[in-house]
py3Dmol code that shows the C-alpha trace and the ligand (Angstrom):
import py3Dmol

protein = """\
ATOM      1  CA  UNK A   1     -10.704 -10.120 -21.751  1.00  0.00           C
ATOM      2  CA  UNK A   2      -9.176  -7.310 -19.490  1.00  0.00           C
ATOM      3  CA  UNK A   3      -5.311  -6.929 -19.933  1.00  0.00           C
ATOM      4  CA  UNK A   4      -4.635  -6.396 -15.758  1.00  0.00           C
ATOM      5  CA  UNK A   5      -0.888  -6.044 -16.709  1.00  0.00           C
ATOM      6  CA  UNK A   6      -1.715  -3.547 -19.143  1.00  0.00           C
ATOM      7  CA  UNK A   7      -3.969  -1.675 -17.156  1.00  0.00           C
ATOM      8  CA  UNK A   8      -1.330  -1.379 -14.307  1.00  0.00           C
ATOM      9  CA  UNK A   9       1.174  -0.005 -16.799  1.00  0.00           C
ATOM     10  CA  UNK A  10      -1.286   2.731 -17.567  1.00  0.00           C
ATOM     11  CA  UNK A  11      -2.182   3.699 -14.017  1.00  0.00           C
ATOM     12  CA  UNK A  12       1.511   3.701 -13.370  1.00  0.00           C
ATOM     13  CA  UNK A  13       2.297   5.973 -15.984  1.00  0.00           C
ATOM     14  CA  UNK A  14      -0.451   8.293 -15.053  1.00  0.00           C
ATOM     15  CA  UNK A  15       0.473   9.052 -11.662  1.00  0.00           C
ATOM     16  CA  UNK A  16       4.747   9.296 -12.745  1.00  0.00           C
ATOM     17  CA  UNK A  17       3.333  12.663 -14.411  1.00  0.00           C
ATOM     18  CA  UNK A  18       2.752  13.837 -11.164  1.00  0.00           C
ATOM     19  CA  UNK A  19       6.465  13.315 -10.318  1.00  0.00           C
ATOM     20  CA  UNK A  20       8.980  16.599 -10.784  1.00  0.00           C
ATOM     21  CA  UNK A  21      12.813  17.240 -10.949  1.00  0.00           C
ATOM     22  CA  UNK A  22      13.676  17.483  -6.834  1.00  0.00           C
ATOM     23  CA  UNK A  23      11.281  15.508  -6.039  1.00  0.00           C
ATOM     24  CA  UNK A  24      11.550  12.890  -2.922  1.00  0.00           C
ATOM     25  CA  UNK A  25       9.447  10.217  -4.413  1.00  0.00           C
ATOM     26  CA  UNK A  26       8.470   7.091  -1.936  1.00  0.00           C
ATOM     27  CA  UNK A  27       7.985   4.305  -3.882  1.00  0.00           C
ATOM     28  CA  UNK A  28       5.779   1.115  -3.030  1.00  0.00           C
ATOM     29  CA  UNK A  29       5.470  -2.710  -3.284  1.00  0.00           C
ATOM     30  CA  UNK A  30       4.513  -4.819  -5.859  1.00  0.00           C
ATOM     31  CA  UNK A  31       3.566  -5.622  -8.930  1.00  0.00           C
ATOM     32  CA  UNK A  32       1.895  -2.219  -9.846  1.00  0.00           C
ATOM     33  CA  UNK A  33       4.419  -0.360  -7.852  1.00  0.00           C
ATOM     34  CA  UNK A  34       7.236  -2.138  -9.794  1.00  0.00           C
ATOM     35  CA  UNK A  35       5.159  -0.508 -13.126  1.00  0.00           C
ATOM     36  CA  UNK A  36       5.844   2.685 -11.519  1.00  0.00           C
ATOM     37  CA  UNK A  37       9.182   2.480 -10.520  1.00  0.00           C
ATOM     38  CA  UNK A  38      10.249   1.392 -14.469  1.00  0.00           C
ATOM     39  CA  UNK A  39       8.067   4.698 -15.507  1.00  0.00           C
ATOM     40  CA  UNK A  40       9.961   6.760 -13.246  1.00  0.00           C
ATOM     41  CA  UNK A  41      13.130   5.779 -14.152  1.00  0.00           C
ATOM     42  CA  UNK A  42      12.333   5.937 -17.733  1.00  0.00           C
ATOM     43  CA  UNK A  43      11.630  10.281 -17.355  1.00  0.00           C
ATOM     44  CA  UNK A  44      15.288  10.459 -16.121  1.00  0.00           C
ATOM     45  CA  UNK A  45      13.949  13.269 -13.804  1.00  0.00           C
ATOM     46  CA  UNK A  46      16.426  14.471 -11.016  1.00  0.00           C
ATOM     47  CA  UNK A  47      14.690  13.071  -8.026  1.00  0.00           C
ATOM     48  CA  UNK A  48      15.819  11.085  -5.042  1.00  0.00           C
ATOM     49  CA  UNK A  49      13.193   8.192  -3.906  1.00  0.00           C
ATOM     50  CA  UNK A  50      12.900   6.105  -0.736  1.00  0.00           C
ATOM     51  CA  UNK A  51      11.397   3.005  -0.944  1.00  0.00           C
ATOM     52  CA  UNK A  52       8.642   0.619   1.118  1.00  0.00           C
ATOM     53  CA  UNK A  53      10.690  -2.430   0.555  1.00  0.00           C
ATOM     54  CA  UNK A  54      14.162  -4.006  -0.159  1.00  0.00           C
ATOM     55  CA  UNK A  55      12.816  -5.515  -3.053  1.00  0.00           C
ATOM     56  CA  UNK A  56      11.486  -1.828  -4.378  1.00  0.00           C
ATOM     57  CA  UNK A  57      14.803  -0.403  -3.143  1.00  0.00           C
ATOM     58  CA  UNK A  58      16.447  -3.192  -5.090  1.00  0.00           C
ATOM     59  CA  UNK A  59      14.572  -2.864  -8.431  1.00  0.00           C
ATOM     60  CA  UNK A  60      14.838   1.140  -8.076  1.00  0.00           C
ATOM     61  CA  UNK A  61      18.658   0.598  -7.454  1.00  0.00           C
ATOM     62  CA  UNK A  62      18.763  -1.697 -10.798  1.00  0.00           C
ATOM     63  CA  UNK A  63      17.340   0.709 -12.943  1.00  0.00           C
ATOM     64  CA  UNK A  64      19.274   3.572 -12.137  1.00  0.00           C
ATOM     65  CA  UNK A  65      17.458   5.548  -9.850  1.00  0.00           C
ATOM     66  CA  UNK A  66      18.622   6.807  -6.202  1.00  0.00           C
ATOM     67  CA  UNK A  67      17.478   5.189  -3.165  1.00  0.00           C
ATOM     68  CA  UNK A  68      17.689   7.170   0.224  1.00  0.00           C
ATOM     69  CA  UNK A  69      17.436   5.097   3.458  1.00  0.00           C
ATOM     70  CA  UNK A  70      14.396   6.085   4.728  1.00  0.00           C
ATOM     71  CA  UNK A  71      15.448   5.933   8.161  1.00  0.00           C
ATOM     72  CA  UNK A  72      17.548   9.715   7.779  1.00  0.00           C
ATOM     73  CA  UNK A  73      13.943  10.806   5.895  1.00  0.00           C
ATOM     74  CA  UNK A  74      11.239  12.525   7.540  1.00  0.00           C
ATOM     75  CA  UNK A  75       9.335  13.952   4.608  1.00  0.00           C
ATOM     76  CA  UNK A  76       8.707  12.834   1.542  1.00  0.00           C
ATOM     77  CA  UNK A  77       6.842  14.915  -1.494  1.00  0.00           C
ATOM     78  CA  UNK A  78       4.722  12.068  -3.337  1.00  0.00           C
ATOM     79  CA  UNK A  79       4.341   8.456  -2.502  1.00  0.00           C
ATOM     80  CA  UNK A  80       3.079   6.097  -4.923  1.00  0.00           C
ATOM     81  CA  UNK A  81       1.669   2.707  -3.535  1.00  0.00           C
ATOM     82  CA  UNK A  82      -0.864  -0.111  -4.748  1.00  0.00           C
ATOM     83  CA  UNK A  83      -3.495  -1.350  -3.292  1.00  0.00           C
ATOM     84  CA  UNK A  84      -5.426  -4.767  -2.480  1.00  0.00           C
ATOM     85  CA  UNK A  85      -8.525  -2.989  -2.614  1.00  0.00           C
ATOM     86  CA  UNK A  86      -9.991   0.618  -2.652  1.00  0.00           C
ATOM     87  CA  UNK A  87     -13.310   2.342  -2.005  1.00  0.00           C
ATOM     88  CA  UNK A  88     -14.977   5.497  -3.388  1.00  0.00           C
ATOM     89  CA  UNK A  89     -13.614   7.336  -0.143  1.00  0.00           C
ATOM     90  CA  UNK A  90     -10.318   6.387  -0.773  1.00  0.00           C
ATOM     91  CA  UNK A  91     -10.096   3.899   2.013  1.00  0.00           C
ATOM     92  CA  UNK A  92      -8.197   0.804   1.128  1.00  0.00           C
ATOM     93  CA  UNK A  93      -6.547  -2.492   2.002  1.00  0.00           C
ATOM     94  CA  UNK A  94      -2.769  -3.119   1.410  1.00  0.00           C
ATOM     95  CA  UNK A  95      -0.176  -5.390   2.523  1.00  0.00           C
ATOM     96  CA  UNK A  96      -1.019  -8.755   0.322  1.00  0.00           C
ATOM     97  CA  UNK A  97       2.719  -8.127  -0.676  1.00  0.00           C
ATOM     98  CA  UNK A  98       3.916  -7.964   3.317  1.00  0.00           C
ATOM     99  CA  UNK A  99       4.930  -4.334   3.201  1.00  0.00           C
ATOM    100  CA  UNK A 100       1.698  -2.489   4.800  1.00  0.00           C
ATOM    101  CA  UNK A 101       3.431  -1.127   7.888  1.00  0.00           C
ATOM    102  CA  UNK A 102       6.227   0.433   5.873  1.00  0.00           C
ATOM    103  CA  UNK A 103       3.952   1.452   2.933  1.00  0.00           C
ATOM    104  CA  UNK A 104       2.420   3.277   5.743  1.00  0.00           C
ATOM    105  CA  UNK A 105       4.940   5.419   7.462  1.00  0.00           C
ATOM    106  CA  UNK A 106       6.420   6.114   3.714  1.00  0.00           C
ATOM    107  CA  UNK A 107       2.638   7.372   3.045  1.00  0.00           C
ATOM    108  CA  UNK A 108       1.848   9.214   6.516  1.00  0.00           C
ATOM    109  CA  UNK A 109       5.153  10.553   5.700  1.00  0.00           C
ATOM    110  CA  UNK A 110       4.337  12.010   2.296  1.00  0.00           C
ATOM    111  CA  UNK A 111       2.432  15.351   1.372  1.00  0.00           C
ATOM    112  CA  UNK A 112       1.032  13.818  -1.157  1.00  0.00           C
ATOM    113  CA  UNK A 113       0.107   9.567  -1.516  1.00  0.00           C
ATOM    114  CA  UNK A 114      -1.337   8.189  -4.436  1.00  0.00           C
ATOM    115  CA  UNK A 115      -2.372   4.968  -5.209  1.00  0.00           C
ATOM    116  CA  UNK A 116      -2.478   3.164  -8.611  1.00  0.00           C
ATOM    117  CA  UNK A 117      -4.307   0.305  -9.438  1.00  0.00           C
ATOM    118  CA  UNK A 118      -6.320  -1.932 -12.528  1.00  0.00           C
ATOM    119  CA  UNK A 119     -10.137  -1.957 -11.774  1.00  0.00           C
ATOM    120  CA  UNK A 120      -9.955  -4.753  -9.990  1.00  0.00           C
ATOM    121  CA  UNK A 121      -9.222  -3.530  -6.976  1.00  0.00           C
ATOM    122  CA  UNK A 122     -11.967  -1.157  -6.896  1.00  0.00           C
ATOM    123  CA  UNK A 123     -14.921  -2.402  -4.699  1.00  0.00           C
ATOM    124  CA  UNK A 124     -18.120  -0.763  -2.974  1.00  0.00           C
ATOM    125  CA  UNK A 125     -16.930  -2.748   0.454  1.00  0.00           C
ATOM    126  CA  UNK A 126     -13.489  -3.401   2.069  1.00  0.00           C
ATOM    127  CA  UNK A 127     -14.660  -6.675   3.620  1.00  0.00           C
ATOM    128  CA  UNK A 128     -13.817  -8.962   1.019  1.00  0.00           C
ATOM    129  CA  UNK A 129     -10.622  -8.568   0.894  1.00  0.00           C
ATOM    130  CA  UNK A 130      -8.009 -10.495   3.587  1.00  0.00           C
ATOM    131  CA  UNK A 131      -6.647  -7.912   5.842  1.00  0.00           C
ATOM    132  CA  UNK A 132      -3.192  -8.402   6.908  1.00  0.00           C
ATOM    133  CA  UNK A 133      -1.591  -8.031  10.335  1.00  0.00           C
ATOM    134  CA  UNK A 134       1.826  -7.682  11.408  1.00  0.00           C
ATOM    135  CA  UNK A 135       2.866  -9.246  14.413  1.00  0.00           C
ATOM    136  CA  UNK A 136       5.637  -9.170  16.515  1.00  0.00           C
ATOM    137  CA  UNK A 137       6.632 -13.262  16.546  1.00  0.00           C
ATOM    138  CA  UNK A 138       6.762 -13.075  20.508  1.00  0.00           C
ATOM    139  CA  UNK A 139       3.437 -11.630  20.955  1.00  0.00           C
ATOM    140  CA  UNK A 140       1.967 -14.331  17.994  1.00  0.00           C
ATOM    141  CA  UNK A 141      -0.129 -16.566  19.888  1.00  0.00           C
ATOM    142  CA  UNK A 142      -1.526 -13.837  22.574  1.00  0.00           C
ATOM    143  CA  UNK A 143      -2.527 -11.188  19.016  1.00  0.00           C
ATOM    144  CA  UNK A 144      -3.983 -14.266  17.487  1.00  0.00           C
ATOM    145  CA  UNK A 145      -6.434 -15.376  20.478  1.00  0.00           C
ATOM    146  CA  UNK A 146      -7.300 -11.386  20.552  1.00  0.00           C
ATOM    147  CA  UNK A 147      -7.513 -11.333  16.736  1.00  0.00           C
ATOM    148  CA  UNK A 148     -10.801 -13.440  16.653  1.00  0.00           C
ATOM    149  CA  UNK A 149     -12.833 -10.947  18.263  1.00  0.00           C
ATOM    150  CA  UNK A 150     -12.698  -9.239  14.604  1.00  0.00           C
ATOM    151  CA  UNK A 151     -11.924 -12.033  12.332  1.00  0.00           C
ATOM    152  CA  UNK A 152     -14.523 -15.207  11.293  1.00  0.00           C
ATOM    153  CA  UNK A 153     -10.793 -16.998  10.746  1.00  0.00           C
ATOM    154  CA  UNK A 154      -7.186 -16.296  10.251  1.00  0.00           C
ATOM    155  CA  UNK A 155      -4.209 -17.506   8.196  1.00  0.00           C
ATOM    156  CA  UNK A 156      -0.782 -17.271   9.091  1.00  0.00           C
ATOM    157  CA  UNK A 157       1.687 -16.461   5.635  1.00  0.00           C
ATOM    158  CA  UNK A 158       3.983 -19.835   6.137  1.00  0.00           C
ATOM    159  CA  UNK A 159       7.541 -20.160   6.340  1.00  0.00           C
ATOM    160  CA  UNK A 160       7.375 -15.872   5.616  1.00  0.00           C
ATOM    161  CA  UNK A 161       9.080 -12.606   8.028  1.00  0.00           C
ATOM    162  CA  UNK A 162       7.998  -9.355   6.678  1.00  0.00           C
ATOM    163  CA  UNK A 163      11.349  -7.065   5.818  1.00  0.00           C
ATOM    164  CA  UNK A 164      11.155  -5.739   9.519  1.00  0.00           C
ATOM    165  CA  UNK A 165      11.302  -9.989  10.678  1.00  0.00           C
ATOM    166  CA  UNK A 166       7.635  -9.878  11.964  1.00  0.00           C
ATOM    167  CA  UNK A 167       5.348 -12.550  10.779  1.00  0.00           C
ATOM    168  CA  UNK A 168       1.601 -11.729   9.370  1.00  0.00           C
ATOM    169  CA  UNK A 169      -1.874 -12.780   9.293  1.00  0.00           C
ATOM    170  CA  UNK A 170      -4.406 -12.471   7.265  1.00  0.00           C
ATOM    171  CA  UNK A 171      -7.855 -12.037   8.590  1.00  0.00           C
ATOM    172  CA  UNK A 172     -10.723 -13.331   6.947  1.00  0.00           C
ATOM    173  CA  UNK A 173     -14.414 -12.569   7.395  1.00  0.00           C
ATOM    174  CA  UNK A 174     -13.981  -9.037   9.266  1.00  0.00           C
ATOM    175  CA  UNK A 175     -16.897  -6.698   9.720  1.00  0.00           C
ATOM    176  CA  UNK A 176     -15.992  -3.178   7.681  1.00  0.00           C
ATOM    177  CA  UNK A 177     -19.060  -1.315   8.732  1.00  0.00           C
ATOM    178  CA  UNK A 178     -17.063   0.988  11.358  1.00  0.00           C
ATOM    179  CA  UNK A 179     -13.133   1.244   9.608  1.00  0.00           C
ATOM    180  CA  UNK A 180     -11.699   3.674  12.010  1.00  0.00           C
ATOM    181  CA  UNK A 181     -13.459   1.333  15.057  1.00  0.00           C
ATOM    182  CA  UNK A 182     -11.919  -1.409  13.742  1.00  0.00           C
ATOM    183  CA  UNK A 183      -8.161  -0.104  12.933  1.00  0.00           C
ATOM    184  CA  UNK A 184      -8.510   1.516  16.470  1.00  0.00           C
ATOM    185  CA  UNK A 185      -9.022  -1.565  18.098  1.00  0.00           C
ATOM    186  CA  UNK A 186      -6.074  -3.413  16.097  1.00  0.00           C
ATOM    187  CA  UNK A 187      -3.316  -0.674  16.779  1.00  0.00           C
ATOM    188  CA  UNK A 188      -4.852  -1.037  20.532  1.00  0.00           C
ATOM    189  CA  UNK A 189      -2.944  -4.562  21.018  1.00  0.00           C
ATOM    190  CA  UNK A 190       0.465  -4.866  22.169  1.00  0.00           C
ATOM    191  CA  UNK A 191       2.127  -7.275  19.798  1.00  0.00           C
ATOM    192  CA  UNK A 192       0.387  -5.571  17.079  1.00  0.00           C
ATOM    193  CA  UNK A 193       2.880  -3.725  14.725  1.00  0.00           C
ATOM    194  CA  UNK A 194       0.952  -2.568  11.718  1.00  0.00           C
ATOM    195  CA  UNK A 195      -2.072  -3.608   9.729  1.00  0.00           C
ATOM    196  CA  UNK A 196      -3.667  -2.961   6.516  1.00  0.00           C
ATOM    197  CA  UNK A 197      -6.026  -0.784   6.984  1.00  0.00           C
ATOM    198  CA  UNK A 198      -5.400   2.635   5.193  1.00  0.00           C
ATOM    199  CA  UNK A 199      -8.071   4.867   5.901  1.00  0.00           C
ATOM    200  CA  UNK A 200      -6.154   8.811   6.138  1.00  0.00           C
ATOM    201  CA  UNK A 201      -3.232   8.480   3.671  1.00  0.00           C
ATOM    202  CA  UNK A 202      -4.724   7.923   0.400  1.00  0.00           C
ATOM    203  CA  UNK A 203      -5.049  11.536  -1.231  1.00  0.00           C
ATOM    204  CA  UNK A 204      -6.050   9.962  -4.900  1.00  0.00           C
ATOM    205  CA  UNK A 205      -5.749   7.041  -6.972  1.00  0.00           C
ATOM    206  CA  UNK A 206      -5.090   6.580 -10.451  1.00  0.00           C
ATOM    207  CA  UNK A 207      -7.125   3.484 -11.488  1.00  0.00           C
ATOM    208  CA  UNK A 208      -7.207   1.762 -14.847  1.00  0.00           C
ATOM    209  CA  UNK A 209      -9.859  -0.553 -16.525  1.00  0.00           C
ATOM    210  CA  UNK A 210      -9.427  -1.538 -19.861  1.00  0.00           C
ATOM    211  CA  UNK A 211      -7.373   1.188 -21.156  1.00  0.00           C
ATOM    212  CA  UNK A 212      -8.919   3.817 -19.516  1.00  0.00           C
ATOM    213  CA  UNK A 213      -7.595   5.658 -16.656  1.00  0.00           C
ATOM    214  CA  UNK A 214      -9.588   7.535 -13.888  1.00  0.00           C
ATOM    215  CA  UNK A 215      -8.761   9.555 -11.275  1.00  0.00           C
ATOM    216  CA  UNK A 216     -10.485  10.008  -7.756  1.00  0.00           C
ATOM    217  CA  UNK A 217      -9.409  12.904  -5.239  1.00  0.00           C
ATOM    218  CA  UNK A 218     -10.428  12.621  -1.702  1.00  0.00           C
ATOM    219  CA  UNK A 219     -13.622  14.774  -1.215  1.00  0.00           C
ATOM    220  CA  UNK A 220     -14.077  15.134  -4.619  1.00  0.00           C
ATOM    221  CA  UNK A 221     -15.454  11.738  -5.461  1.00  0.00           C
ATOM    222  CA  UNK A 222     -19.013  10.654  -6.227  1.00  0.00           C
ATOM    223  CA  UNK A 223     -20.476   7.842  -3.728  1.00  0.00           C
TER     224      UNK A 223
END
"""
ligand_1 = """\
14
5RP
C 2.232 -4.612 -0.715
C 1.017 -3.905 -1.133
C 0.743 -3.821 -2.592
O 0.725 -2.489 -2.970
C -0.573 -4.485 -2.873
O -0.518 -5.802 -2.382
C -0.880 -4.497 -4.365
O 0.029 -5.320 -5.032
P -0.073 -5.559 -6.593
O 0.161 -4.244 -7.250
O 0.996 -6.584 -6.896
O -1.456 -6.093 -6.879
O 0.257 -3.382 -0.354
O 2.346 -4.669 0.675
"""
view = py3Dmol.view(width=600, height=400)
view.addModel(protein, "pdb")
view.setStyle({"model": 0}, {"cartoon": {"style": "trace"}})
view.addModel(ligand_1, "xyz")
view.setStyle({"model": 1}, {"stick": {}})
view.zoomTo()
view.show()
């Protein structure tokens, strides 16, 4: 039986060898984020970080390392991010843990973004997995009756504001043969705040499965 836990750890610790002393290190949401936010703080590098969430920010903060408010930041050297789900070209779904519109600034931001992951998460198609919207609560009912032009159905996250105090959806059943088309389209309607769709940000990933680690650079990967 696959140890996912395990196999986080490792892709965790993998990509923390990219990180340097003066580095400005984003850090992401999440369970394998939270892997890589213990490794970094375990090399005791000199680095600042800015993180994708309060709850990263927190956890960061709790283990010693410094958090920057993001908001006075606009560069950052490395981000390092999970995923929901990732492709061959690097193309991947995030925001299962609510924090895909900040996760995506931190990563547009960033010279470099990396994302660690177990195997898992690593499919031929995007279209399985439930891709999140983030919706401005007063636009909620207008986004949804617009939202089922791309999505067979939809479920609102109950009783649940993302850290910016939108609420999300997750759309089910979506057709991923034209990406760009389709994050076009969602960025296209007012109300719409962020989705999680990353198709330009991702330069590599570190992904484990079952103890072994491999890593894919955009370009470089077979199809
Ligand atoms: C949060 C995210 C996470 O990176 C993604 O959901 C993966 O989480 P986990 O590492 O717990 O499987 O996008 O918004």
């Amino acid at each position: 039986m696959k140890d996912r836990d395990a196999d986080k750890h490792l892709a965790a610790a993998a990509a923390v060898r990219e990180v340097c002393d003066d580095m400005l290190v984003g850090l992401g949401t999440g369970s394998t984020a939270a892997h890589a936010i213990a490794a970094l703080a375990e090399r005791n590098l000199r680095i600042e970080t800015v993180a994708t969430s309060l709850a990263s920010a927190r956890l960061a903060e709790s283990l010693g390392l410094r958090v920057r408010d993001f908001a006075e930041v606009s560069r950052v050297d490395l981000a390092i991010d999970g995923a929901d789900a990732i492709d061959a070209r690097l193309y991947a779904v995030k925001g299962a843990g609510g924090a895909m519109l900040r996760e995506k600034v931190v990563a547009d931001a960033a010279d470099r973004m990396i994302v660690i992951a177990d195997g898992s998460k690593r499919v031929a198609r995007l279209g399985g997995t439930p891709l999140p919207v983030e919706i401005l609560p007063f636009a909620k009912s207008y986004v949804t009756a617009r939202l089922k032009d791309f999505f067979v159905h939809m479920v609102e996250r109950p009783d649940y504001r993302t850290d910016n105090g939108n609420i999300v959806i997750d759309g089910h059943g979506w057709d991923d043969s034209s990406l760009p088309t389709l994050a076009d389209s969602l960025v296209a309607i007012p109300g719409i705040v962020g989705h999680g769709l990353f198709l330009r940000e991702i330069d590599a990933a570190y992904i484990a499965d079952n103890g072994i680690v491999t890593r894919l650079e955009r370009g470089a990967n077979p199809r």
